[in-house]
N, CA and C of each residue as an Amber inpcrd file, in Angstrom:
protein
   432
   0.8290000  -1.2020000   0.0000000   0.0000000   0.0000000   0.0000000
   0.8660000   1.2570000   0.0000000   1.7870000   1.4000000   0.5530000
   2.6170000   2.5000000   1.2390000   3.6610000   2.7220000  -0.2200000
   4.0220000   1.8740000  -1.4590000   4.6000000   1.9660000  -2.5120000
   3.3820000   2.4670000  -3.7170000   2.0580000   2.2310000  -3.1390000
   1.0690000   2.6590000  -4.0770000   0.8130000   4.2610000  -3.7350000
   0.7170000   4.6930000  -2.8340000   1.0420000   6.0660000  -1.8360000
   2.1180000   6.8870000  -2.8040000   3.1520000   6.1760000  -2.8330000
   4.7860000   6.8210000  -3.6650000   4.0630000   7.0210000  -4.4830000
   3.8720000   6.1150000  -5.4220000   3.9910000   6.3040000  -6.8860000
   2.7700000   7.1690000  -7.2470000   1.5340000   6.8100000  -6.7490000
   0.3680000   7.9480000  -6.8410000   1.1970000   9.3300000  -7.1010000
   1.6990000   9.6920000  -6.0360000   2.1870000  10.9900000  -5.6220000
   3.4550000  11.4400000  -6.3290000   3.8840000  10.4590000  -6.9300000
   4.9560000  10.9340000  -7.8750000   4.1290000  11.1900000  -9.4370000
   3.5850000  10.4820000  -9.1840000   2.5110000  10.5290000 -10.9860000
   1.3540000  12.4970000 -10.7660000   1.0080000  12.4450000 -10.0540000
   0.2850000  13.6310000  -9.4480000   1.0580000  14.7860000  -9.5370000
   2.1660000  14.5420000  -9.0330000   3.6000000  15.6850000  -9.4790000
   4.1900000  15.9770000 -10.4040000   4.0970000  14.8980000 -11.7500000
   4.3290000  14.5490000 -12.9420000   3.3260000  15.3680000 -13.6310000
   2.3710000  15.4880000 -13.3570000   1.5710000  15.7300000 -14.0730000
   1.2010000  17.1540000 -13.5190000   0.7980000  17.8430000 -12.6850000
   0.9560000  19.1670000 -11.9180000   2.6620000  19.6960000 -12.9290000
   3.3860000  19.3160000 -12.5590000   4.5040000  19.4930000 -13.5400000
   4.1170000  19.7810000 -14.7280000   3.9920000  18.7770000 -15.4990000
   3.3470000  19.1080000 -17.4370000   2.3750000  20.0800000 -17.2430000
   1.0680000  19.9790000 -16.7400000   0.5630000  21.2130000 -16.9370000
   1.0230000  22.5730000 -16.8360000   1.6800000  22.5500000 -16.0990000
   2.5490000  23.7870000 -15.5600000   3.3800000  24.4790000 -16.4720000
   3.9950000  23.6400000 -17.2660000   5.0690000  23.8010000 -18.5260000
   4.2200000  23.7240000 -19.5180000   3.4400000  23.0580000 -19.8130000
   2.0660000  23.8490000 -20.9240000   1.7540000  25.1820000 -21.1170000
   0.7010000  24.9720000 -19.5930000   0.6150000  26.3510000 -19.0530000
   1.6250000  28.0800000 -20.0540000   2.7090000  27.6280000 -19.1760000
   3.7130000  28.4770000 -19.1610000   4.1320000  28.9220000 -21.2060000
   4.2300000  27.6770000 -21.6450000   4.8710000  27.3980000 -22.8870000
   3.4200000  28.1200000 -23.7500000   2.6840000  28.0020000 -23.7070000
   1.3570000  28.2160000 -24.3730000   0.9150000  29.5940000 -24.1200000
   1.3320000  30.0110000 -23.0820000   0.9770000  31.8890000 -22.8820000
   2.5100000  32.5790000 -23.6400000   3.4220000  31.9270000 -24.0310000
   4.9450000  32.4630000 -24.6560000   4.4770000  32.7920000 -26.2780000
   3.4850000  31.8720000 -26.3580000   3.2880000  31.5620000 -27.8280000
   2.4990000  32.4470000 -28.6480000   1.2430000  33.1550000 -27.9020000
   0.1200000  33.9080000 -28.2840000   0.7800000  35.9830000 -28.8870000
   2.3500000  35.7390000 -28.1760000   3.1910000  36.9020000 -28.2700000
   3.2230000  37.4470000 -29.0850000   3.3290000  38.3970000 -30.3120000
   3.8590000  38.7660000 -31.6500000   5.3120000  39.4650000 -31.4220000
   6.3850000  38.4020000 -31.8130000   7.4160000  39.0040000 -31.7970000
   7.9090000  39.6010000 -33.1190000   9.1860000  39.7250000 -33.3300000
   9.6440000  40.2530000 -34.1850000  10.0600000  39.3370000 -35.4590000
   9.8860000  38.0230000 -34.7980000  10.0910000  36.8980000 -36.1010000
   8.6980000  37.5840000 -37.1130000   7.6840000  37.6270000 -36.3880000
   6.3940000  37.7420000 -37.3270000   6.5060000  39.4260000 -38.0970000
   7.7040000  40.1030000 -38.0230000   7.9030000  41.5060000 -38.4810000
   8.4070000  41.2810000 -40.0600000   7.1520000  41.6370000 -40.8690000
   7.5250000  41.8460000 -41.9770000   8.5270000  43.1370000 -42.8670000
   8.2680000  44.3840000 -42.0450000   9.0310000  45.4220000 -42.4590000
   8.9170000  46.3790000 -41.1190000  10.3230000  47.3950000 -41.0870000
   9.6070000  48.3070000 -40.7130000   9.0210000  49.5280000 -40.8280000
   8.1510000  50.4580000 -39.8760000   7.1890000  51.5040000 -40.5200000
   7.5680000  52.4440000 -40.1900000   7.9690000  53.3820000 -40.7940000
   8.7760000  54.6640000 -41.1920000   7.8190000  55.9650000 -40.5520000
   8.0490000  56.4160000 -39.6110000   6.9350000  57.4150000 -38.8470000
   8.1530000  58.9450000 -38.6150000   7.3380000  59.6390000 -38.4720000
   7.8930000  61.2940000 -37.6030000   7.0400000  61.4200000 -36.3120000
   7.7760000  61.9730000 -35.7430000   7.2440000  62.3850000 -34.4910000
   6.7070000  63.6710000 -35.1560000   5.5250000  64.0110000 -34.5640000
   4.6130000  65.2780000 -34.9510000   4.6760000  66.4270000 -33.3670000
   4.8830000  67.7930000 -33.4990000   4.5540000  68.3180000 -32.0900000
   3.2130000  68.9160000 -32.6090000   2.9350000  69.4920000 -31.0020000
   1.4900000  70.0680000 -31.1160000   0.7320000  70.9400000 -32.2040000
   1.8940000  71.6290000 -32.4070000   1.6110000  72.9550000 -33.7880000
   1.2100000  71.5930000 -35.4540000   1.6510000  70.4650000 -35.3060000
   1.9040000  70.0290000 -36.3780000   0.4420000  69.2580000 -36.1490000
   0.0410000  68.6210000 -35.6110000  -1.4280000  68.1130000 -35.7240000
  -2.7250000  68.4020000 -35.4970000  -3.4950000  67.4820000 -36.4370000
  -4.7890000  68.2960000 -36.6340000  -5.5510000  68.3050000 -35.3300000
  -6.3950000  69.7850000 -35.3710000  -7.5700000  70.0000000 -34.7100000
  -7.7370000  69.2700000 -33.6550000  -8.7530000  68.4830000 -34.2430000
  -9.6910000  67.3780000 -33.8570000  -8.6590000  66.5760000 -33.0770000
  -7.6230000  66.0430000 -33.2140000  -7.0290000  65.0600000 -32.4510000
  -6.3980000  65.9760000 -31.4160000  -5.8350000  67.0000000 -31.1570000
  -5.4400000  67.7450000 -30.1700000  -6.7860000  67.7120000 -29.0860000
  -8.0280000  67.6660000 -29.6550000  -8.4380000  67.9560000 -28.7500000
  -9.4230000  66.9000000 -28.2070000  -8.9790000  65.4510000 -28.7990000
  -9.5860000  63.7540000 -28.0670000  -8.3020000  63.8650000 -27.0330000
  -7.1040000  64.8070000 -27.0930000  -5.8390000  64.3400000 -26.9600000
  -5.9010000  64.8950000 -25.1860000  -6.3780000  66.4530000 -25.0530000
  -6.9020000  66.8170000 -24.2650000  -7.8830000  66.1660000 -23.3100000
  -9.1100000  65.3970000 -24.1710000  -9.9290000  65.1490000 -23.1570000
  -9.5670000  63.9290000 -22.2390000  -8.8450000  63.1960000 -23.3420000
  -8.0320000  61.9850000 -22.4090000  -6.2080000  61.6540000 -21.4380000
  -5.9580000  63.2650000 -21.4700000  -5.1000000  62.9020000 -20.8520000
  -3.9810000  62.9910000 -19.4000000  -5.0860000  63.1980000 -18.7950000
  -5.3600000  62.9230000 -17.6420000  -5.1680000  61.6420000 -17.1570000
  -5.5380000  60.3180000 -18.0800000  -5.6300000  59.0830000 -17.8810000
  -4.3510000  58.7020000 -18.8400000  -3.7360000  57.4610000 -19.3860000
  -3.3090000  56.6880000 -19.8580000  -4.0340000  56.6120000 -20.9980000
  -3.5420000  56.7040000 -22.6080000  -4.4140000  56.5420000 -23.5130000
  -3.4200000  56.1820000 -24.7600000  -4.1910000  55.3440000 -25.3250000
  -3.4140000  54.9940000 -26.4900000  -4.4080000  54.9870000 -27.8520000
  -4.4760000  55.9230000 -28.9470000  -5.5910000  56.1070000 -29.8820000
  -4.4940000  56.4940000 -31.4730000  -5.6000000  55.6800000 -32.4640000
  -5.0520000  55.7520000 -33.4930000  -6.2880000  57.0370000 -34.3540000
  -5.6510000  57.6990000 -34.9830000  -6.3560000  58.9700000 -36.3680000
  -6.0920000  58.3100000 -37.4370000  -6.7340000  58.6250000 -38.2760000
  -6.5390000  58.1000000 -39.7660000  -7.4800000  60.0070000 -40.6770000
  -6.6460000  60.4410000 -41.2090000  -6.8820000  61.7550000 -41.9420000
  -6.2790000  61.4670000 -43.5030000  -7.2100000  61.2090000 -44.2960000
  -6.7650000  60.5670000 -45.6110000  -5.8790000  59.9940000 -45.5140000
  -4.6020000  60.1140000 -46.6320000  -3.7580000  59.1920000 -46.5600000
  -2.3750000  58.7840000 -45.1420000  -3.0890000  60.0340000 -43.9940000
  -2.3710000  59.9930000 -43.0270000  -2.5830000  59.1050000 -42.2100000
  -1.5290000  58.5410000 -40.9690000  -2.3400000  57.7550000 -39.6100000
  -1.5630000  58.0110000 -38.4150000  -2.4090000  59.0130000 -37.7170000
  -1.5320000  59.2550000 -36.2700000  -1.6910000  58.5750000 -35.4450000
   0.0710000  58.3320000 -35.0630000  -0.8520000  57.2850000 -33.6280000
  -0.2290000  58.0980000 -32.2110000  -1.1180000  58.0060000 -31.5900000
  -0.8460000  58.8330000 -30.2580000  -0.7050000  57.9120000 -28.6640000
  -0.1430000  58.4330000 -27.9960000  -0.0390000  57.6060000 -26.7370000
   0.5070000  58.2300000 -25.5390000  -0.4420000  58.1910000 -24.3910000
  -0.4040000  58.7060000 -23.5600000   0.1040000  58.2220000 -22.0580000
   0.6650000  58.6560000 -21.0640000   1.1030000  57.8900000 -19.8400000
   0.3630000  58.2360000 -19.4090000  -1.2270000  59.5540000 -19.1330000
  -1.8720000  59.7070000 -17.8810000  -0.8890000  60.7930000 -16.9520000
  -1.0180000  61.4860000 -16.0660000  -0.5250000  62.7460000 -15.3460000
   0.6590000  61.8630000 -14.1730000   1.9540000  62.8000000 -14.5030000
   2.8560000  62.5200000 -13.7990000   3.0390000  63.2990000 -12.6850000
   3.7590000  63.1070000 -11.6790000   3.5300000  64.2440000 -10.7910000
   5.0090000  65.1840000 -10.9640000   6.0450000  65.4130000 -11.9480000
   6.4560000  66.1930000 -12.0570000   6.8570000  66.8510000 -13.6150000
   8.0110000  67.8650000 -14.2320000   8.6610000  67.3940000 -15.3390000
   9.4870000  66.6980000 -15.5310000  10.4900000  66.2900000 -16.8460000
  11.1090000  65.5500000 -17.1650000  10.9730000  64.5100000 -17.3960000
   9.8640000  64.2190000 -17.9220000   9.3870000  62.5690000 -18.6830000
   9.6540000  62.9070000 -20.1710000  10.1150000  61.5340000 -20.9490000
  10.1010000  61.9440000 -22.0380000   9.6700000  60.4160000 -22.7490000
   9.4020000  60.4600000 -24.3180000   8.6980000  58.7540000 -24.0380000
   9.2540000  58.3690000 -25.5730000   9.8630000  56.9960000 -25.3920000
  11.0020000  56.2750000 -26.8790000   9.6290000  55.4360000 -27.2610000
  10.0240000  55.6450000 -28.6390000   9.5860000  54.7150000 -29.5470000
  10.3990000  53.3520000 -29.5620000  10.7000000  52.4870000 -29.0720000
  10.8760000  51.3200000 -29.2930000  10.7360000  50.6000000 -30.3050000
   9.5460000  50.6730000 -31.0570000   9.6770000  49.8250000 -32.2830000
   8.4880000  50.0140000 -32.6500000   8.4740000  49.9940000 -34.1680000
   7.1740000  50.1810000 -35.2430000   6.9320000  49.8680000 -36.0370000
   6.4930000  48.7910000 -35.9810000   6.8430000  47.8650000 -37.4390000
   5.4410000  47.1000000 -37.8530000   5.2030000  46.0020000 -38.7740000
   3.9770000  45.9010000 -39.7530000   4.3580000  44.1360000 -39.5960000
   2.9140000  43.3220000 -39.1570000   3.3820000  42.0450000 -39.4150000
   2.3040000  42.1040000 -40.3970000   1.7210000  40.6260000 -40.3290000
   0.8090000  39.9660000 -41.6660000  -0.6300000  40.5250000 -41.1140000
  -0.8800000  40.5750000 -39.7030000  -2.2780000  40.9090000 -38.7670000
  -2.1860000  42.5600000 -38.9040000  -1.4310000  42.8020000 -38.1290000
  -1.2240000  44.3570000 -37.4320000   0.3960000  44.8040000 -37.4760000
  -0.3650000  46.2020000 -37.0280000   0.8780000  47.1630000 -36.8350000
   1.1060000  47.2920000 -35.1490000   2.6090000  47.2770000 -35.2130000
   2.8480000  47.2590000 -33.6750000   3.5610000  48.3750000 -33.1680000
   3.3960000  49.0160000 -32.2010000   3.5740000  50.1600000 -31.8860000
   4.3270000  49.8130000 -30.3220000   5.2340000  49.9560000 -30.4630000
   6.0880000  49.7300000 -28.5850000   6.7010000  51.2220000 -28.4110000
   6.0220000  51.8410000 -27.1220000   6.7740000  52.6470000 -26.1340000
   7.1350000  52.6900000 -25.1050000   7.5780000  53.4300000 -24.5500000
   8.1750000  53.1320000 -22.7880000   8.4770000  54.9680000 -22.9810000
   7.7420000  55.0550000 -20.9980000   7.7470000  56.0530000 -20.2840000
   9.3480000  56.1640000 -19.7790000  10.1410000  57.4360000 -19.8730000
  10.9900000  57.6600000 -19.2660000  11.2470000  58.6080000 -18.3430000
  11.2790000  58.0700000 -17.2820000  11.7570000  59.6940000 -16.1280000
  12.6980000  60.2700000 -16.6640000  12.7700000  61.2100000 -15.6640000
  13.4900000  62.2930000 -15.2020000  14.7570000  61.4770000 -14.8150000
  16.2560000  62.4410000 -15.5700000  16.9500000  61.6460000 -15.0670000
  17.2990000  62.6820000 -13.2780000  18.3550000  61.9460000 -12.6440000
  18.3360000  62.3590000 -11.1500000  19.4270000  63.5290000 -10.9590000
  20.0090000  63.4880000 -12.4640000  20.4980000  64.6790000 -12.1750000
  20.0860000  66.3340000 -12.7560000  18.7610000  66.3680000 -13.2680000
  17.8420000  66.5180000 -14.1640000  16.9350000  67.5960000 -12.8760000
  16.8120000  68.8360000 -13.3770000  16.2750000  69.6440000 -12.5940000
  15.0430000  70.1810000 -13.1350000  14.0900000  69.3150000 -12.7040000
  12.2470000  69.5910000 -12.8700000  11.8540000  69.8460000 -11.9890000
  10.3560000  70.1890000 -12.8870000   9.2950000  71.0490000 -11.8630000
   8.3320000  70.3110000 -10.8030000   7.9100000  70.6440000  -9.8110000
   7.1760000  69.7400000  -9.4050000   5.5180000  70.3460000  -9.4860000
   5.3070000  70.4910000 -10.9720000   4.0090000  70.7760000 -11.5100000
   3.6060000  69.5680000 -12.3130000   2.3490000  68.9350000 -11.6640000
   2.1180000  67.9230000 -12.7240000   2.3600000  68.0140000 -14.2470000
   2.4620000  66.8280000 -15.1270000   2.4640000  67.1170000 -16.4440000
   2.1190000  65.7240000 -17.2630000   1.6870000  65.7260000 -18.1060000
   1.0280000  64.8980000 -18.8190000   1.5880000  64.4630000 -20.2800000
   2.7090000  63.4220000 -19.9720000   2.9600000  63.2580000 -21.1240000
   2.8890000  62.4490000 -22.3680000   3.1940000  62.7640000 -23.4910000
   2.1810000  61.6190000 -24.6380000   3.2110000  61.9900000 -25.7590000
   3.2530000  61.2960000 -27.0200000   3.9380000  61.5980000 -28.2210000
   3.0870000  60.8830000 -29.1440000   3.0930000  61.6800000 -30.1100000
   2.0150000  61.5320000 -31.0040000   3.1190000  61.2660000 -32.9260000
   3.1950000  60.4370000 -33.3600000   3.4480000  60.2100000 -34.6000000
   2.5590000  59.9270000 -35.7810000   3.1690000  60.3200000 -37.0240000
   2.5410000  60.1430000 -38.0370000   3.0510000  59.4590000 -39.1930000
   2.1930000  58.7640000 -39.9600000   3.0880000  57.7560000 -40.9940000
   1.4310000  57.6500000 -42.0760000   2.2390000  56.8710000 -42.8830000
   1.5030000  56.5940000 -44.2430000  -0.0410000  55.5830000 -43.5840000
  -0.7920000  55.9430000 -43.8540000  -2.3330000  54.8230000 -43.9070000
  -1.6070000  53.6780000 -44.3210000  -1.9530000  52.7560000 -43.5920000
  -1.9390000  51.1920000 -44.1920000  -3.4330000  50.4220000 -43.6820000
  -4.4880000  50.6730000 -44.7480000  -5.2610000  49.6460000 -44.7220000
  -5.7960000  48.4150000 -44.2450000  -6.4630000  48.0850000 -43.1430000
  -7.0600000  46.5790000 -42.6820000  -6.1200000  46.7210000 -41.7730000
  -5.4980000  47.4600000 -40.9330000  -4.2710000  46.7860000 -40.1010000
  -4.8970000  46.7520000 -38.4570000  -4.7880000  46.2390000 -37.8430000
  -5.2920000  46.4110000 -36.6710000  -3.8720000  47.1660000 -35.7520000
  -3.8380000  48.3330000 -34.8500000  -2.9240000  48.1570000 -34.3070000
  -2.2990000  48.0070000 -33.0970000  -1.3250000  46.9940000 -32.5300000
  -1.1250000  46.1500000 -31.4800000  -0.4320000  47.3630000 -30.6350000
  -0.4960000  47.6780000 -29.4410000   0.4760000  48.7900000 -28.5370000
   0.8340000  47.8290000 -27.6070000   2.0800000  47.9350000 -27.2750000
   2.7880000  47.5620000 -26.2140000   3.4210000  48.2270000 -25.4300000
């Protein structure tokens, strides 16, 4: 009985195990990396004076919060992205990568502080960067 006990409990662990590494292996997979990067997408950073109207001012109402929104103005497509209100200056925010698979367009940024030797205000501020590039059709697009 007491060898049927073992082995139960080693098979139970075996298997808690595999699922686990399933698990794990199967959420790695759903990713879009850069293998699936067909080209990449050629953008400018736009400042405030440079974009239209209308998006300055969705740009306004949301940013206060965290926001990430795409424009499409004929053959244009801005994409904008927001961190939501910081509590000082000196944020500034990288494009990481922008590129076009077979599904979508992928858009990666990252928030950067203030560096520490970097003398800001301690007036909130709200920062976002907004780019512009060519329309591409049917694309859905992925932010990271």
């Amino acid at each position: 009985m007491d060898k049927f006990v073992k082995s139960a409990r080693k098979f139970v662990l075996f298997a808690i195990t595999c699922v686990m590494m399933t698990l794990c292996l199967s959420g790695c997979a759903g990713e879009t990396t850069e293998e699936n990067k067909l080209k990449d997408i050629e953008f400018t950073v736009v400042g405030e004076d440079q974009q239209p109207e209308s998006l300055k001012e969705i740009i306004a109402e949301k940013s206060a919060e965290p926001f990430q929104i795409s424009y499409t103005l004929g053959e244009e497509l801005y994409i904008a992205v927001g961190y939501g209100e910081q509590p000082g200056g000196g944020y500034s925010i990288s494009v990481n990568a922008f590129f076009e698979t077979e599904e979508s367009l992928v858009f990666d940024t990252t928030l950067i502080g203030p560096g520490k030797a970097e003398n800001v205000t301690n007036t909130p501020t709200r920062p976002y960067i907004v780019v512009k590039t060519e329309n591409i059709e049917d694309k859905a697009i992925e932010f990271k």
